[in-house]
PDB file of N, CA, C and O in Angstrom:
ATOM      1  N   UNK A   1      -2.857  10.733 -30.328  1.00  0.00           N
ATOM      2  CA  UNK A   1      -2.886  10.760 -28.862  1.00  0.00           C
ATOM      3  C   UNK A   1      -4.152  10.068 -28.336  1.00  0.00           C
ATOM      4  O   UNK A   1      -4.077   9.023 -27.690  1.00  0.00           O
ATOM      5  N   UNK A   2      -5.455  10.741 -28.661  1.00  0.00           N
ATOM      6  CA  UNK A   2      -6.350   9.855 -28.877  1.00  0.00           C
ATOM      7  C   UNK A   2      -6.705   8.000 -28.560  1.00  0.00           C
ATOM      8  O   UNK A   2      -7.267   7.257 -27.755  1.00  0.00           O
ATOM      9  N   UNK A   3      -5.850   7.985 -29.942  1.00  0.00           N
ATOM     10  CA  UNK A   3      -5.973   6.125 -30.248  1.00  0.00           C
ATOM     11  C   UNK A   3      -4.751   5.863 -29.310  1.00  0.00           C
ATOM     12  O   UNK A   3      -4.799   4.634 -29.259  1.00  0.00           O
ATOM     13  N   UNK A   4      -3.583   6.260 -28.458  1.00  0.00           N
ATOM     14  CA  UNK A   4      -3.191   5.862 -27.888  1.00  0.00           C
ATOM     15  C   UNK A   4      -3.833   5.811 -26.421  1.00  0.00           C
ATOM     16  O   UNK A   4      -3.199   5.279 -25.510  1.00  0.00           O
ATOM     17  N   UNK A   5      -4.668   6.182 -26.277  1.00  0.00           N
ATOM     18  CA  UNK A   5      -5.463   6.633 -24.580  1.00  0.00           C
ATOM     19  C   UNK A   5      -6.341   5.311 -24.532  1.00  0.00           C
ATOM     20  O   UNK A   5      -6.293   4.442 -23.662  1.00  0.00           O
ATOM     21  N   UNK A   6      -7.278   5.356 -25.828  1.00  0.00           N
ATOM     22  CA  UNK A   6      -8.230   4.124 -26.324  1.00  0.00           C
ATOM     23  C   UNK A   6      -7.407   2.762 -26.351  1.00  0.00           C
ATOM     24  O   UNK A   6      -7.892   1.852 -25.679  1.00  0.00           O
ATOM     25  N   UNK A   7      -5.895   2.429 -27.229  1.00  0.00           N
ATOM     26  CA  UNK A   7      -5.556   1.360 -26.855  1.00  0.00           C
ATOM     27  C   UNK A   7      -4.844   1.149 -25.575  1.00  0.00           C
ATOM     28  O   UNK A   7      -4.834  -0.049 -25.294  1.00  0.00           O
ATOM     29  N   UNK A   8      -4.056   2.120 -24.425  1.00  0.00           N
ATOM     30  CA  UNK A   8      -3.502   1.634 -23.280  1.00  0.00           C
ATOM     31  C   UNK A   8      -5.119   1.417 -22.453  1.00  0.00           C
ATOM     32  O   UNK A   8      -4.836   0.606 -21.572  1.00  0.00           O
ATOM     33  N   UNK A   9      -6.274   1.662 -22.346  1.00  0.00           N
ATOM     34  CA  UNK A   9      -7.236   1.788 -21.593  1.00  0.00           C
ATOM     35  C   UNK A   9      -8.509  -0.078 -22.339  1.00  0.00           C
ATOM     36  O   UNK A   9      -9.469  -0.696 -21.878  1.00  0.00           O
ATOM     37  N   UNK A  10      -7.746  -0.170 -23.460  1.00  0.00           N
ATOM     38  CA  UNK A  10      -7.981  -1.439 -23.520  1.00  0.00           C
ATOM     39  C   UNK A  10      -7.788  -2.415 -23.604  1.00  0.00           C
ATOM     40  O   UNK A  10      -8.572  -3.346 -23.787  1.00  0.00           O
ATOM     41  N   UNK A  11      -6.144  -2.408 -23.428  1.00  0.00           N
ATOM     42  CA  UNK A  11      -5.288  -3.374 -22.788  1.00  0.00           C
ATOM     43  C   UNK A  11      -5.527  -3.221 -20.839  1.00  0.00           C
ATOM     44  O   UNK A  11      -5.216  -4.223 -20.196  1.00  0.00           O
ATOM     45  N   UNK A  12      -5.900  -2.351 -20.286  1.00  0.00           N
ATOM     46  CA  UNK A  12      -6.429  -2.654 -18.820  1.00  0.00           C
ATOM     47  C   UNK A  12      -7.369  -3.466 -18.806  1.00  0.00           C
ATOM     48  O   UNK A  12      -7.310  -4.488 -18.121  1.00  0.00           O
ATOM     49  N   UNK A  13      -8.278  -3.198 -19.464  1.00  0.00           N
ATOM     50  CA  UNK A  13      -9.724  -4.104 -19.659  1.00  0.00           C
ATOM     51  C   UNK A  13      -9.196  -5.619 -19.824  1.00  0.00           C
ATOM     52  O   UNK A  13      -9.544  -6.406 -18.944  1.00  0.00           O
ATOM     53  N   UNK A  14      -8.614  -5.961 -20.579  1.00  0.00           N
ATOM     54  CA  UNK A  14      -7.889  -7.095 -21.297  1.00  0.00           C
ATOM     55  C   UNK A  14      -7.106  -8.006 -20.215  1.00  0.00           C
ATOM     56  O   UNK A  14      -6.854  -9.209 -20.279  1.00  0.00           O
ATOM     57  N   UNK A  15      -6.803  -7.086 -19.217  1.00  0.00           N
ATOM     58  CA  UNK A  15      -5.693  -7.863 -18.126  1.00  0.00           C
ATOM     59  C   UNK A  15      -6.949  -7.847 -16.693  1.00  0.00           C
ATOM     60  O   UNK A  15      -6.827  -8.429 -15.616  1.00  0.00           O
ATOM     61  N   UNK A  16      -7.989  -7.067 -17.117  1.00  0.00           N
ATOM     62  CA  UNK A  16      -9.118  -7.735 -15.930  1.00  0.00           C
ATOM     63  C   UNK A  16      -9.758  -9.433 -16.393  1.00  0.00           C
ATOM     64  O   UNK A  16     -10.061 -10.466 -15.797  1.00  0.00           O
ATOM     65  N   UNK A  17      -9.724  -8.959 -17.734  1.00  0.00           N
ATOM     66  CA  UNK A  17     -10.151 -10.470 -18.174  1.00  0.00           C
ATOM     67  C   UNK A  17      -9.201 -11.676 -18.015  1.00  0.00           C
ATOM     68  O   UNK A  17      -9.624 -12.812 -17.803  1.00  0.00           O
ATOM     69  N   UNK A  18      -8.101 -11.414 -18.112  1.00  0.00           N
ATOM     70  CA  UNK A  18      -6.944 -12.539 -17.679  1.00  0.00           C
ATOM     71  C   UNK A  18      -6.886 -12.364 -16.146  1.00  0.00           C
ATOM     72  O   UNK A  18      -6.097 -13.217 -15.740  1.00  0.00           O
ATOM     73  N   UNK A  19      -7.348 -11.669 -15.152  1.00  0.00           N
ATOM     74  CA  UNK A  19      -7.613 -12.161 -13.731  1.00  0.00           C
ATOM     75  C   UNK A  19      -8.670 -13.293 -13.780  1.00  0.00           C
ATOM     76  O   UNK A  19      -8.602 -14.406 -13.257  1.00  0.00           O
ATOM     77  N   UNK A  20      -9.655 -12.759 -14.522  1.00  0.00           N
ATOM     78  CA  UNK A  20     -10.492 -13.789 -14.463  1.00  0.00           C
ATOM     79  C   UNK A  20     -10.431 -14.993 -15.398  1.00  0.00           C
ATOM     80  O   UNK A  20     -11.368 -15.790 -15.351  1.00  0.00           O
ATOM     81  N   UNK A  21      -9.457 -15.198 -16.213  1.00  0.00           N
ATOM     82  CA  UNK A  21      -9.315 -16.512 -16.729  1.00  0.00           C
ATOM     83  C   UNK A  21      -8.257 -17.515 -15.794  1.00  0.00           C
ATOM     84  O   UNK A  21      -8.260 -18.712 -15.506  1.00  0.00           O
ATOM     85  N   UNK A  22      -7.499 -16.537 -15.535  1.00  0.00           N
ATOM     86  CA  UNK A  22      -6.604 -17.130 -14.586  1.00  0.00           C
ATOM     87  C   UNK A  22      -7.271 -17.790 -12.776  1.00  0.00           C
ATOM     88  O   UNK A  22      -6.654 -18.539 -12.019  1.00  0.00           O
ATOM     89  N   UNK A  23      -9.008 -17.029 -12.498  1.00  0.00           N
ATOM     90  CA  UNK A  23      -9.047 -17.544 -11.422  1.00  0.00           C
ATOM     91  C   UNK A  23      -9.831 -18.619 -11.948  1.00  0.00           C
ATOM     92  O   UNK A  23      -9.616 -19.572 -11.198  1.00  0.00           O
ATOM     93  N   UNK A  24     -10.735 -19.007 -12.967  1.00  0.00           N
ATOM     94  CA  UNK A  24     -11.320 -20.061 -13.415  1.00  0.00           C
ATOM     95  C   UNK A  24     -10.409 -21.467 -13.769  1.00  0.00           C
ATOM     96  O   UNK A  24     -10.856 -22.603 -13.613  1.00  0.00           O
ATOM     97  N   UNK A  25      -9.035 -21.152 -14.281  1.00  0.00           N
ATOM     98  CA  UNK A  25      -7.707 -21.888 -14.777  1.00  0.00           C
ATOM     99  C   UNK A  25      -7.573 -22.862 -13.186  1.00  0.00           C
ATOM    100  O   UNK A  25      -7.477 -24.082 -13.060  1.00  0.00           O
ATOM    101  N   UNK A  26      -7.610 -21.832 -12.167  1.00  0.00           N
ATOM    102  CA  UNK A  26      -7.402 -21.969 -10.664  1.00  0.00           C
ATOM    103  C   UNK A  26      -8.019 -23.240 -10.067  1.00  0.00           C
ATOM    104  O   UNK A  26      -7.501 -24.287  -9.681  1.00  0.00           O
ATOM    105  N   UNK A  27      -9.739 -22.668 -10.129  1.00  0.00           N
ATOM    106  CA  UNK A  27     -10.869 -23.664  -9.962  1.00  0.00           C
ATOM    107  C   UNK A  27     -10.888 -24.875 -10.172  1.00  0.00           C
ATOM    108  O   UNK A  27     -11.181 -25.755  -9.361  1.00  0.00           O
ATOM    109  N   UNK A  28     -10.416 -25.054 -11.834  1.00  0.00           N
ATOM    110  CA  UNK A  28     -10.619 -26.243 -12.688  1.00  0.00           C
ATOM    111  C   UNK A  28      -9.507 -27.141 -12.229  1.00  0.00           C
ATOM    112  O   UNK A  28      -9.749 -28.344 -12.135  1.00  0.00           O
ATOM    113  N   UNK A  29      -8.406 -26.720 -11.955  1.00  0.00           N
ATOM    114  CA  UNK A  29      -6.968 -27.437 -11.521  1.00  0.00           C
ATOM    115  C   UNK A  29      -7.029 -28.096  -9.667  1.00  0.00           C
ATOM    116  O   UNK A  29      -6.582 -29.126  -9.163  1.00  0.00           O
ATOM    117  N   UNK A  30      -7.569 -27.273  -9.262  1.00  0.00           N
ATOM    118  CA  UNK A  30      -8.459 -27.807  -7.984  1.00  0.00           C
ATOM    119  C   UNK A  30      -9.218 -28.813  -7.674  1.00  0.00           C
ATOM    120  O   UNK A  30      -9.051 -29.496  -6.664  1.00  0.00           O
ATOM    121  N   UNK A  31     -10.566 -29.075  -8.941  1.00  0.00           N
ATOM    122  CA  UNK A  31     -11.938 -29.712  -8.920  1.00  0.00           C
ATOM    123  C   UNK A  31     -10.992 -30.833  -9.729  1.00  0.00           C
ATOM    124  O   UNK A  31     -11.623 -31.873  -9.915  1.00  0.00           O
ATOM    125  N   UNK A  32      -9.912 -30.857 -10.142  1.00  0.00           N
ATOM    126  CA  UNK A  32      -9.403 -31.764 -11.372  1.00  0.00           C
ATOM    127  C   UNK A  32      -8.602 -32.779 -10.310  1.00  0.00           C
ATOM    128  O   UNK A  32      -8.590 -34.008 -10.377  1.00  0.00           O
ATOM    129  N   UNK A  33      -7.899 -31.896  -9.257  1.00  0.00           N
ATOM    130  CA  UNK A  33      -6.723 -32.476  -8.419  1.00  0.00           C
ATOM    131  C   UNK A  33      -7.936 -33.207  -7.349  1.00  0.00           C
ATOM    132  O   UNK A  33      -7.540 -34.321  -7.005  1.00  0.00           O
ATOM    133  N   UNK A  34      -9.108 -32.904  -6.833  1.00  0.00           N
ATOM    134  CA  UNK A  34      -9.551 -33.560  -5.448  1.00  0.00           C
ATOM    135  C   UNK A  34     -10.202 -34.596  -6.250  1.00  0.00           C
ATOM    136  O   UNK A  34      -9.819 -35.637  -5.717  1.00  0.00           O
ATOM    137  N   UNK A  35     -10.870 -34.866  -7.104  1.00  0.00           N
ATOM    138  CA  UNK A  35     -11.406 -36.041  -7.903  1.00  0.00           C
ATOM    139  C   UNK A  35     -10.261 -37.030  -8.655  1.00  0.00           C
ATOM    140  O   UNK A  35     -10.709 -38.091  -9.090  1.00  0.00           O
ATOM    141  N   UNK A  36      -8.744 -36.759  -8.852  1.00  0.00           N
ATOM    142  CA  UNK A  36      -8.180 -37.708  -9.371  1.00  0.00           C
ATOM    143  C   UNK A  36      -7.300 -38.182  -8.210  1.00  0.00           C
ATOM    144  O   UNK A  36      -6.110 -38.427  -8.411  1.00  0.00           O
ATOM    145  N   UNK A  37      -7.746 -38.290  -7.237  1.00  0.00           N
ATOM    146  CA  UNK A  37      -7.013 -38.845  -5.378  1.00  0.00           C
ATOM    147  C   UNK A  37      -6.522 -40.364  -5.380  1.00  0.00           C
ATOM    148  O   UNK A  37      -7.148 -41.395  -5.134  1.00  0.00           O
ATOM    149  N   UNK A  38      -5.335 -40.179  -5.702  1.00  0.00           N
ATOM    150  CA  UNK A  38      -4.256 -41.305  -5.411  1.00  0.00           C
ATOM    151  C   UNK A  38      -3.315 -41.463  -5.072  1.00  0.00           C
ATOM    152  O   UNK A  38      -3.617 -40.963  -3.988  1.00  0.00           O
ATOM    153  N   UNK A  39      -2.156 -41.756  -4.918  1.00  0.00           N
ATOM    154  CA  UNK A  39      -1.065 -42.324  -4.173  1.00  0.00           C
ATOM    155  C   UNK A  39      -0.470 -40.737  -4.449  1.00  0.00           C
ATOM    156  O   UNK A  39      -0.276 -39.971  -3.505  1.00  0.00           O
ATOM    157  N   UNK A  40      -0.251 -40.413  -5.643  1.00  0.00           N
ATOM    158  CA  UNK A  40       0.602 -38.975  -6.018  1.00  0.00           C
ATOM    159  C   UNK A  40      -0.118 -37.265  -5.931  1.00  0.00           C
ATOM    160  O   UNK A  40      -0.043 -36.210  -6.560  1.00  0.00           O
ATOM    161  N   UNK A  41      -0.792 -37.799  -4.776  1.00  0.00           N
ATOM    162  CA  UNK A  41      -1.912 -36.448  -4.738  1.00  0.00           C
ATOM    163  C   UNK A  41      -0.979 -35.449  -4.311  1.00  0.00           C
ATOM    164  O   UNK A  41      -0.708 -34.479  -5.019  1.00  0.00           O
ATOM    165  N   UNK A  42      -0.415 -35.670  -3.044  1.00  0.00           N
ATOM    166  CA  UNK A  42       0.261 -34.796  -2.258  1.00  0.00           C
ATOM    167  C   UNK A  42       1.074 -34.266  -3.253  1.00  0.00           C
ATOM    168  O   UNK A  42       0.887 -33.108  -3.629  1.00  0.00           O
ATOM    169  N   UNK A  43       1.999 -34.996  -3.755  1.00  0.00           N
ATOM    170  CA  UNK A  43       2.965 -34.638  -4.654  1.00  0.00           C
ATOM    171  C   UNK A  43       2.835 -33.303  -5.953  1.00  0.00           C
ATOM    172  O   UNK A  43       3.516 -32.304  -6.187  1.00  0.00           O
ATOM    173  N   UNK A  44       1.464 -33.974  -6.664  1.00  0.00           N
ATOM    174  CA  UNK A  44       0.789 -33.540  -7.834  1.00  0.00           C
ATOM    175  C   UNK A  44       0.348 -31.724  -7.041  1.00  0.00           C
ATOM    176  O   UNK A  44       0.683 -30.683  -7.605  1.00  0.00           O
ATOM    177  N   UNK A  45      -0.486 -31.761  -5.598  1.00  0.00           N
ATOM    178  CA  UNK A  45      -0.896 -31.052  -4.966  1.00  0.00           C
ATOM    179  C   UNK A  45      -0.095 -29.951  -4.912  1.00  0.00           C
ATOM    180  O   UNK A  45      -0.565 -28.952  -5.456  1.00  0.00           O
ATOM    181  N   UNK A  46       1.084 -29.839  -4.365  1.00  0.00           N
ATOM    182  CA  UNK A  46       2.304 -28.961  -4.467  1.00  0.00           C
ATOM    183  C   UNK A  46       2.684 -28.646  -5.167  1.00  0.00           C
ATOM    184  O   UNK A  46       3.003 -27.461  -5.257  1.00  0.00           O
ATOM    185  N   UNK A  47       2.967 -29.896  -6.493  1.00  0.00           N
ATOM    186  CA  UNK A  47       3.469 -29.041  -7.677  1.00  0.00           C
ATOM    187  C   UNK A  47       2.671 -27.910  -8.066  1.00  0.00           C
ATOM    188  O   UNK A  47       3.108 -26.809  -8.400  1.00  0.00           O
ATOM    189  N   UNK A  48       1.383 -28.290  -7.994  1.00  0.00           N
ATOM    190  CA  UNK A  48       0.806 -27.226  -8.742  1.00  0.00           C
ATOM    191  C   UNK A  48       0.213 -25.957  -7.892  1.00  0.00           C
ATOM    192  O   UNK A  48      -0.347 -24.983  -8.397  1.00  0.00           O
ATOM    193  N   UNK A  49       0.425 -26.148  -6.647  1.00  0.00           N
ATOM    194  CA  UNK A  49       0.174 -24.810  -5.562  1.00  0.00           C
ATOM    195  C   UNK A  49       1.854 -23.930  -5.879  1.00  0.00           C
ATOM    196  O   UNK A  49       2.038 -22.715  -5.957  1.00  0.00           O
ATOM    197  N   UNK A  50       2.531 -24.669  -5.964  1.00  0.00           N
ATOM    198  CA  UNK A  50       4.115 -23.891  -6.376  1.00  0.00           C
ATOM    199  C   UNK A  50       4.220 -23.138  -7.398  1.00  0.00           C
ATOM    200  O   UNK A  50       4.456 -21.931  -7.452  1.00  0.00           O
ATOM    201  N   UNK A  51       3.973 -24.141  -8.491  1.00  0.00           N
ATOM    202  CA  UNK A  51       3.547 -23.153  -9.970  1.00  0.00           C
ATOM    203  C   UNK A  51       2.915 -22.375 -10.087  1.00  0.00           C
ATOM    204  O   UNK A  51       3.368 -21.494 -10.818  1.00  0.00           O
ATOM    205  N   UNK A  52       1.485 -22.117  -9.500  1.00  0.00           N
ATOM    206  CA  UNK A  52       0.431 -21.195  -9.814  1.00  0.00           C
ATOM    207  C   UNK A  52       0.699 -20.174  -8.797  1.00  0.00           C
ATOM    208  O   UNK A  52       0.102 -19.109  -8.950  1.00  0.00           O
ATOM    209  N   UNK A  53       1.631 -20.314  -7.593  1.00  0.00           N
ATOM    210  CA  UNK A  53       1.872 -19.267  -6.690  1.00  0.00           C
ATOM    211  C   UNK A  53       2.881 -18.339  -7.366  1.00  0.00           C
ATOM    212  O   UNK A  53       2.793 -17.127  -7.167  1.00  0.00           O
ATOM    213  N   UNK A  54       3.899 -18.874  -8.207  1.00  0.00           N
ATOM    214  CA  UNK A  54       5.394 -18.387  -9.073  1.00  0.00           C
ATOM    215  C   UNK A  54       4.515 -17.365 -10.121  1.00  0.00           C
ATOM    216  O   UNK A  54       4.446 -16.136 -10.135  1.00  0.00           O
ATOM    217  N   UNK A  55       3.861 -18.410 -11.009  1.00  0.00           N
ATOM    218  CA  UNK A  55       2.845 -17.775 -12.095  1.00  0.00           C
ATOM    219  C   UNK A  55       2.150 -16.275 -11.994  1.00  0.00           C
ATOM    220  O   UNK A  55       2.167 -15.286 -12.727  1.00  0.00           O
ATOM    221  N   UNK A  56       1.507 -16.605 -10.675  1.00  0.00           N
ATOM    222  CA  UNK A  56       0.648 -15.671  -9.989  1.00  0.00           C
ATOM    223  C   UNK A  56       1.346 -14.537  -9.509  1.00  0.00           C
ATOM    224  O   UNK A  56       1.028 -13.383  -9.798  1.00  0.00           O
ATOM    225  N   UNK A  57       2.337 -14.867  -8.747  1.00  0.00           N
ATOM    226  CA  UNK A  57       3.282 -13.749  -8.103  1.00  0.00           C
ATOM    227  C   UNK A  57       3.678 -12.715  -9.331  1.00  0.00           C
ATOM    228  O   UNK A  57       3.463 -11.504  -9.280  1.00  0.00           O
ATOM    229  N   UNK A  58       4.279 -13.384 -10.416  1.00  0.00           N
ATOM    230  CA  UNK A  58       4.783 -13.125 -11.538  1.00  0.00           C
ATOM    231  C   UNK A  58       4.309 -12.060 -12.749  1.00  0.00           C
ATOM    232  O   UNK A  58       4.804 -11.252 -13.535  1.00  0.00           O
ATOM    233  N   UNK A  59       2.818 -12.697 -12.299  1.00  0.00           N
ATOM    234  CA  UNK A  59       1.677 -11.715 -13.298  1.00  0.00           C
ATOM    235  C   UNK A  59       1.084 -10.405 -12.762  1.00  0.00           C
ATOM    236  O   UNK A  59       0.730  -9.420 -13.410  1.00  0.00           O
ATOM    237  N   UNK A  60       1.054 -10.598 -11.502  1.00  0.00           N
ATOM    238  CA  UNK A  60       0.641  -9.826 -10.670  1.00  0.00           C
ATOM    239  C   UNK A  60       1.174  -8.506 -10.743  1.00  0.00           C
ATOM    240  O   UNK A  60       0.600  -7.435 -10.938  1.00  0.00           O
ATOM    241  N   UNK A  61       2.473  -8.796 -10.536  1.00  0.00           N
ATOM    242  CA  UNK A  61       4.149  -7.791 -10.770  1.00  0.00           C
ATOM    243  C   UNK A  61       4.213  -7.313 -12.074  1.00  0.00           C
ATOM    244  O   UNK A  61       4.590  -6.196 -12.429  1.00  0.00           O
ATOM    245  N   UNK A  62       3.856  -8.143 -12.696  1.00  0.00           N
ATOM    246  CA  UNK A  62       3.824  -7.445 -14.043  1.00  0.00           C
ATOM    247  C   UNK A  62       2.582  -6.841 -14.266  1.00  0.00           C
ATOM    248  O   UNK A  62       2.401  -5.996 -15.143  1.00  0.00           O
ATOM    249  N   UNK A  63       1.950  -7.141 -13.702  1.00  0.00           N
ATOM    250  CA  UNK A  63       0.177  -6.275 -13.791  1.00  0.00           C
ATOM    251  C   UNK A  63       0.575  -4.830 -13.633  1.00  0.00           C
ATOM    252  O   UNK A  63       0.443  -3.940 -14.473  1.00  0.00           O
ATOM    253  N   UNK A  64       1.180  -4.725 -12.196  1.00  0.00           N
ATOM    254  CA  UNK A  64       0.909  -3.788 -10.894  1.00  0.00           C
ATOM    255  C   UNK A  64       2.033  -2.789 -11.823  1.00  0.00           C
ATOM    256  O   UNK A  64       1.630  -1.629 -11.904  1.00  0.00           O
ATOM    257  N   UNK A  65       3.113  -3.000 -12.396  1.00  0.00           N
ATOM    258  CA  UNK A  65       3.873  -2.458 -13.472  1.00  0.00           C
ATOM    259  C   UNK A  65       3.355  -1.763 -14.755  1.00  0.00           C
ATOM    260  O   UNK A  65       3.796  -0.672 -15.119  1.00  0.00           O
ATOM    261  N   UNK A  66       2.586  -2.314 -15.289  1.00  0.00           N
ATOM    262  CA  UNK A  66       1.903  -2.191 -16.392  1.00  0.00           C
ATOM    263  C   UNK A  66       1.049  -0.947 -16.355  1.00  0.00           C
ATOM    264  O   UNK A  66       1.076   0.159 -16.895  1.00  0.00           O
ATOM    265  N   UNK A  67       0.213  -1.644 -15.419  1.00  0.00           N
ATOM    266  CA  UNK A  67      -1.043  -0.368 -14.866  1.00  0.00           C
ATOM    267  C   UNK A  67      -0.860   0.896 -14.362  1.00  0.00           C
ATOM    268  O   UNK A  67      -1.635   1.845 -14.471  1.00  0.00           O
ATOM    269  N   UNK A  68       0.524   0.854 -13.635  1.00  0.00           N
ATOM    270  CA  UNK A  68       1.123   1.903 -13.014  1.00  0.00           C
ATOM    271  C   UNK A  68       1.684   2.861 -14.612  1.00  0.00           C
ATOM    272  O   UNK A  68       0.749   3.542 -15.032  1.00  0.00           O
ATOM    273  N   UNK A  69       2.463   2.937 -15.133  1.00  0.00           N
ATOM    274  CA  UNK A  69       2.514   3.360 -16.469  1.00  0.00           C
ATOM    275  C   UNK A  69       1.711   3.887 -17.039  1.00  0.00           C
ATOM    276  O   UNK A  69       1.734   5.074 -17.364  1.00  0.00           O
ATOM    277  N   UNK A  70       0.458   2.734 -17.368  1.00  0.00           N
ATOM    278  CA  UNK A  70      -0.509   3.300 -17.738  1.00  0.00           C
ATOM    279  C   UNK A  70      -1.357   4.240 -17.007  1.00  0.00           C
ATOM    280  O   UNK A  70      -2.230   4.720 -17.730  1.00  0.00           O
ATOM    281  N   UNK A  71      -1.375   4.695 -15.668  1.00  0.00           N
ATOM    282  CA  UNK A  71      -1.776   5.800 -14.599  1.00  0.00           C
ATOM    283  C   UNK A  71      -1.100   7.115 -15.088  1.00  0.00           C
ATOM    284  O   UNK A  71      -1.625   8.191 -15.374  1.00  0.00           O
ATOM    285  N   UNK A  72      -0.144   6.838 -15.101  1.00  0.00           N
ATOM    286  CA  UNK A  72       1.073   7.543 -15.464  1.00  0.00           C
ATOM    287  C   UNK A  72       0.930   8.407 -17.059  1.00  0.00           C
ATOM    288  O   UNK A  72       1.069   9.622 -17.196  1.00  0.00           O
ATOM    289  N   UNK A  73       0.628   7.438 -18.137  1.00  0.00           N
ATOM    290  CA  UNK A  73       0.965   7.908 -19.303  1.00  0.00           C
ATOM    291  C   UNK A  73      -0.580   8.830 -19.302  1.00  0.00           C
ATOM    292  O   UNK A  73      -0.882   9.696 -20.123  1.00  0.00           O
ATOM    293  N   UNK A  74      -1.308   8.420 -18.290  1.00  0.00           N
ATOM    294  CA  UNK A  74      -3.286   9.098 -18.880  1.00  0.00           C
ATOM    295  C   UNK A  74      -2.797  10.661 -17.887  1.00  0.00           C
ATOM    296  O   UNK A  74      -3.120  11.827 -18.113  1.00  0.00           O
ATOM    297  N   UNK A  75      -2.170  10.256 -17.087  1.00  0.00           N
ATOM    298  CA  UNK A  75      -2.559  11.463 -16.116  1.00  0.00           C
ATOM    299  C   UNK A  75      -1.742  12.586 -16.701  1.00  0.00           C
ATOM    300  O   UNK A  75      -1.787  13.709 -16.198  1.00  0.00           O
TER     301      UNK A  75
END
């Protein structure tokens, strides 16, 4: 019971760190898109505000799922 409290409580830890890889992922795709400015910006621009909004929505939901459980299984 124990080692199960220790591993659901460090898989939370684990998914704070993938917020934060995911907002650095964010940054870099940003600083990458305004410095390579050419004819297919707009284009390139959207694709990747679409994807990372789907991505994002996606992880989020599955976060907010996850964590909830895990509230659940401690309490």
């Amino acid at each position: 019971m124990f080692n199960e409290q220790v591993g659901f409580k460090y898989k939370v830890v684990s998914y704070h760190y993938f917020d934060f890889i995911c907002l650095i992922f964010l940054i870099h795709s940003y600083f990458i898109l305004f410095i390579s400015c050419n004819r297919t910006f707009m284009y390139n621009f959207l694709k990747i505000i679409l994807e990372i909004k789907g991505r994002w929505q996606q992880f989020t939901a599955m976060r907010n799922k996850y964590i909830g459980g895990v509230c659940m299984c401690l309490d």
